[in-house]
N, C-alpha and C positions, 0 to 999 in steps of 0.2 A: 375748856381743855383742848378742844379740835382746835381753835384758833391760837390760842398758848405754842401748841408744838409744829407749824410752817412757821413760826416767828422764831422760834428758837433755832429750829434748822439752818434758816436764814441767815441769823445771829454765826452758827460754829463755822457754815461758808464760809462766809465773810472771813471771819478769825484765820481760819484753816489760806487763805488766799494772802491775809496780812503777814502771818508766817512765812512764806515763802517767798513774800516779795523780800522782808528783814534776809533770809537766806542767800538768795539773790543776789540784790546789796552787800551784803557782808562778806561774800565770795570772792566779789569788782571788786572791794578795798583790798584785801587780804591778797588775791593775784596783781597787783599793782603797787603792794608792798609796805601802803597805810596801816599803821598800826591802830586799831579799833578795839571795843569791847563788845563784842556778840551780844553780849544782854542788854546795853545801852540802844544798840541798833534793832534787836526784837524792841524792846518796850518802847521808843520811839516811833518807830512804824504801828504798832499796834496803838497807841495814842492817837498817832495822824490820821490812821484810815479811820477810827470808828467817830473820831472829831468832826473831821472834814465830811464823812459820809452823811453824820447827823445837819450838818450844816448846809451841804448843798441837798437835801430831800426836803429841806424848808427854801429854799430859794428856786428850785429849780422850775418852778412853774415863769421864773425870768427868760429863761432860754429855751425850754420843752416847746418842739411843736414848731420853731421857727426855723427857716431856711438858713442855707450855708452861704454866706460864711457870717451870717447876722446872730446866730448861734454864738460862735466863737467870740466874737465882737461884744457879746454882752457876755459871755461865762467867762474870759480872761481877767477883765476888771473887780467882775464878783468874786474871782477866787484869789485874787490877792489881796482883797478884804476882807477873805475869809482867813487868809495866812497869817496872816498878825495873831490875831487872839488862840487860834491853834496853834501857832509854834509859843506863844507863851504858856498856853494852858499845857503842853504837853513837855514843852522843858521843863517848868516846875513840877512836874510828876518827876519827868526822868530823874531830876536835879537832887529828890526826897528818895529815891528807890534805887535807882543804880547811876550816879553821874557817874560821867568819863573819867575824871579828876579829880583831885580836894583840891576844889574852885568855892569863890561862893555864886551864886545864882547869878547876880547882876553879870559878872564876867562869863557864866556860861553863855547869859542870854546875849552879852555883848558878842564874842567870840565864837559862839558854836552854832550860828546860824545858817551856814552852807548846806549842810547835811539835811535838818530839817526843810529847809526850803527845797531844797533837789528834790525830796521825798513826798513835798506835799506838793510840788508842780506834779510829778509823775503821779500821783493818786488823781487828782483833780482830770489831768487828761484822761486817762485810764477812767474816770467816774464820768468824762461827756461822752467817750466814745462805747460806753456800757447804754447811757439813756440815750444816746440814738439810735443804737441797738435795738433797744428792747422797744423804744416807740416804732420802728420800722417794722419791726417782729408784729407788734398789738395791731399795727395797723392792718398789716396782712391777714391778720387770724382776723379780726374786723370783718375787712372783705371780702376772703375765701368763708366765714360765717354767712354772712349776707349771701354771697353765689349759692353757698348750701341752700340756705333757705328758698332761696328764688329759685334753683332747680329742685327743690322736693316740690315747691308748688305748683311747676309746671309739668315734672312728672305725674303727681296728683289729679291734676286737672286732665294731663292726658291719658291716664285710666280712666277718668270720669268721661268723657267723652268717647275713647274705646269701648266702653263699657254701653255707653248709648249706642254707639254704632252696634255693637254685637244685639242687644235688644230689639234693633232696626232691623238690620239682618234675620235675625230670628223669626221676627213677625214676616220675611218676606217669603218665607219657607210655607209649606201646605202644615198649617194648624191641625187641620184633618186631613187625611187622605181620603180622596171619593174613592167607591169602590161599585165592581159589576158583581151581578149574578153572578156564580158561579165563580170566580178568579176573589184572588185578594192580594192587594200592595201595601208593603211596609218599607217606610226609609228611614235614614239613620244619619247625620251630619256631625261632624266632631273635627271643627277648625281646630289646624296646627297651635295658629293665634289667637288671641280677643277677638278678633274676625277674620275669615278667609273669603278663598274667593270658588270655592267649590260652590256648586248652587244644584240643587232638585226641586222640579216640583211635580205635581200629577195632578191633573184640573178636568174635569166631565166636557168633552166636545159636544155630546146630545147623552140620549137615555140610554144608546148602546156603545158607545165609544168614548175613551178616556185618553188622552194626552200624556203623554209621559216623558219628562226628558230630563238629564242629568248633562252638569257641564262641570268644566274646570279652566278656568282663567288661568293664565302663567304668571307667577308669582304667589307673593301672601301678604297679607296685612290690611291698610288701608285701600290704598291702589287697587289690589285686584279686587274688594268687596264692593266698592264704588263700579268697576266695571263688571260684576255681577250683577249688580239689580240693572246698571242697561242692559244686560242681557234678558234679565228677567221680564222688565218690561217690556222688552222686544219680542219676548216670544208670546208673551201673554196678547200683544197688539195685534201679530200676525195669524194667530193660529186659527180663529174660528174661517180666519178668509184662504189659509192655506187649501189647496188641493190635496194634497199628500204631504208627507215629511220634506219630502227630496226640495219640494218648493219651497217649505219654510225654512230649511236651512239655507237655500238659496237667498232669502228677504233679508233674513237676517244678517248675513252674510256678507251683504252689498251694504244693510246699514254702518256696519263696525267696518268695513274699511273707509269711508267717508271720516270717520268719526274716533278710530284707535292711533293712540301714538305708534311711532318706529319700534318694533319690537314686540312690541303684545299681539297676542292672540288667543283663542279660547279652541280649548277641546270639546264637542257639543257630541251628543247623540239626543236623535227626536223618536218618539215613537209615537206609533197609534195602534191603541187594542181594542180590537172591535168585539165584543163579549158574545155576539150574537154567532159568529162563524170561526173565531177561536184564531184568528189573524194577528198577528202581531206585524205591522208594517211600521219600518224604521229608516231612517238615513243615519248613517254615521259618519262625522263631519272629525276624521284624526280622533278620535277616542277611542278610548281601551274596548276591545271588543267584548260584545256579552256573552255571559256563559249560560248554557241552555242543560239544564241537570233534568233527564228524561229518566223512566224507568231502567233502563239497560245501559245509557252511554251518558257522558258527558261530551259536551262540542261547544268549540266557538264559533258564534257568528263573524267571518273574518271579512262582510264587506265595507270598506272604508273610502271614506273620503279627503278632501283637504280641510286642515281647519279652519274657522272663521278667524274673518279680519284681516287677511293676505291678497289671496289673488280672488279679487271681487269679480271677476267674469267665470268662475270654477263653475262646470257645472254637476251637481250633487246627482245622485242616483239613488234611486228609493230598493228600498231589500223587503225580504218578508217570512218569516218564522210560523208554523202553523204549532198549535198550540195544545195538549192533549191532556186530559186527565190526569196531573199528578205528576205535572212539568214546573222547573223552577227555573226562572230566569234572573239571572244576574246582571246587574248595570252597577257598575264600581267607576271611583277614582285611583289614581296610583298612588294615592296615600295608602290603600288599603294594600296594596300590590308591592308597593317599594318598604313600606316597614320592614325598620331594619331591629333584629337582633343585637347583642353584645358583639356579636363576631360579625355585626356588618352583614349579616347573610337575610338576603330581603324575602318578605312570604310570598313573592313571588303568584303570577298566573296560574302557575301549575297545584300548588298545595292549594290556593282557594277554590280551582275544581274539587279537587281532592275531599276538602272540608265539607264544602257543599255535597258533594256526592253522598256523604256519610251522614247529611241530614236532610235527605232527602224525602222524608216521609213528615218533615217537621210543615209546620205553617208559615206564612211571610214573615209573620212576625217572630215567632220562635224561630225560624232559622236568620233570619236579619240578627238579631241580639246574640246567638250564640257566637256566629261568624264574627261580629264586634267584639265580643268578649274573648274568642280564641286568637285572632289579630292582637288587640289589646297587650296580649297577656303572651304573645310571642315578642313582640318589641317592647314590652314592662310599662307601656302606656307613654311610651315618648314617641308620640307619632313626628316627624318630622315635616309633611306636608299634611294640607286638607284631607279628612276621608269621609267618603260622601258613600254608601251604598242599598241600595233600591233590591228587593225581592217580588218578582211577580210570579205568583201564584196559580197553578190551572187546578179546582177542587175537585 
């Protein structure tokens, strides 16, 4: 039955297309002043098309497929061997059903051959410029198929691969966070993309001092996750030999401009907390300054530097934060900072003291996750850059 009814449909086209061309025709006689019979020219044309239609979809594998004008060259000869037996088979119809005259046959077929002939040259054109048509048509859905397919596989393939790099990524982040007596650090990463290029980590200098640094590449994607782990591994190479921060932002510093394309650069802040004197020493290389949520005040640390991978002779300057019982410090990227709302209105520096302030009594970790969750849920989870953010803890 499903197959039965596009065959039929097919079938009344067709019919409904042979009508009209009879109309058509019968219209040019009729303005030109030929005296015709309307039903001789429907049942005529309706004889021609569905004759010749049946007759050329058996031959046309003669001409289908071949160039112009080799096409032509082989379907003219064919459709005037197709004309013979259609203009008799469909005279003798007309002849029994509605002739033009009281004629007998032989004189019709002798005498009334113009018309059929006109009707079946015009169906026959009309019938090769329909299958170049529609092969031109098959061809193209063919190879925009084909293109589909080969770009689903190549998108495919580059999720699978995206998908490895973020795994890569992930694994380059602290599994664990070390931690000292007394203090406790929690971080939080959540790429814009499959990958970014925000990067944290916190790694033990010795038994009393922890390393901590948080950066942000310019850009997102591939590019800047690729120039994240050299970051990474930059910092990870220098630090045990650095002096202070201010020197390793320096090392590193000199390395990425050796080494970064026109235009890149990285926002970096370094620190080192020393658990035993409650020190926080840092350089901060163009990064978002940290927020220092104390019993009584909130403040930023506004001392800054230039950022890496620009001017490699810069020289960095070391800062230092003392550190007090039931002190929270904040190190963020401006994915956290620049979320934006429906009205475009970004959580901005100043509401993430704010929030902080107001969970100030929480832990690294409980205040890390709420501040995620309260961001989150101000921009409905469409972060539009990386957001990276670090809570240190004084117990």
């Amino acid at each position: 039955m499903r197959l039965v009814l596009p065959s039929l449909k097919r079938f009344a086209r067709a019919q409904i297309t042979y009508i009209v061309v009879s109309v058509v025709v019968g219209a040019i006689f009729w303005a030109i002043g030929l005296p015709i019979n309307p039903w001789t020219v429907l049942l005529y044309t309706l004889c021609i098309g569905n004759l010749l239609s049946a007759g050329i979809d058996r031959v046309e594998f003669l001409f289908t497929g071949r160039p112009f004008p080799y096409n032509w060259l082989i379907f003219l000869p064919t459709l005037l061997v197709l004309t013979i037996p259609v203009y008799l088979i469909s005279s003798t119809i007309v002849w029994l059903v509605s002739p033009p005259g009281p004629q007998t046959l032989g004189h019709l077929l002798r005498t009334g051959w113009k018309f059929p002939f006109l009707i079946t040259f015009l169906f026959g054109v009309i019938s090769l410029f329909y299958h170049n048509t529609k092969e031109r048509l098959e061809q193209r859905n063919q190879e925009l198929e084909r293109s589909v397919k080969k770009g689903a596989a190549q998108i495919e393939q580059q999720e699978q691969e995206l998908e490895r790099a973020r795994e890569i990524q992930q694994s380059l982040m602290p599994k664990e966070i070390p931690q000292l007596a007394g203090y406790e650090v929690a971080g939080a990463w959540r790429p814009a993309r499959t990958v970014g290029g925000d990067y944290y980590d916190v790694f033990k200098l010795d038994e009393r001092r922890l390393g901590i640094c948080i950066a942000d590449v310019v850009g997102k994607g591939v590019s800047a996750a690729l120039l994240m782990a050299n970051v990474q591994a930059a910092v990870r190479a220098f630090a045990g030999s650095a002096a202070s921060p201010a020197q390793l932002c320096a090392k590193v510093n000199r390395l990425l401009c050796e080494n970064l394309a026109t235009g890149k650069y990285v926002t970096f802040l370094y620190a080192v907390l020393d658990g035993a004197t409650g020190r926080l020493a840092y350089c901060n290389a163009g990064h978002i300054n940290p927020i220092v949520v104390s019993r009584g005040a909130v403040r930023s640390l506004d001392s800054s530097g230039a950022v890496l991978g620009v001017f490699p002779a810069w020289q960095f300057e070391d800062a230092a934060v003392e550190l007090s019982a039931g002190d929270r410090v904040l190190l963020v990227t401006d994915g956290i900072t620049e979320a934006s709302d429906a009205d475009d209105r970004e959580f901005g520096e100043e509401k993430l003291a704010a929030a902080a302030q107001a969970l100030k009594g929480r832990s690294a970790t409980e205040m890390n996750r709420e501040l995620l969750d309260e961001v989150s849920a101000f921009c409905a989870a469409h972060f539009r850059d990386d957001a990276t953010l670090l809570v240190i803890a004084a117990k």
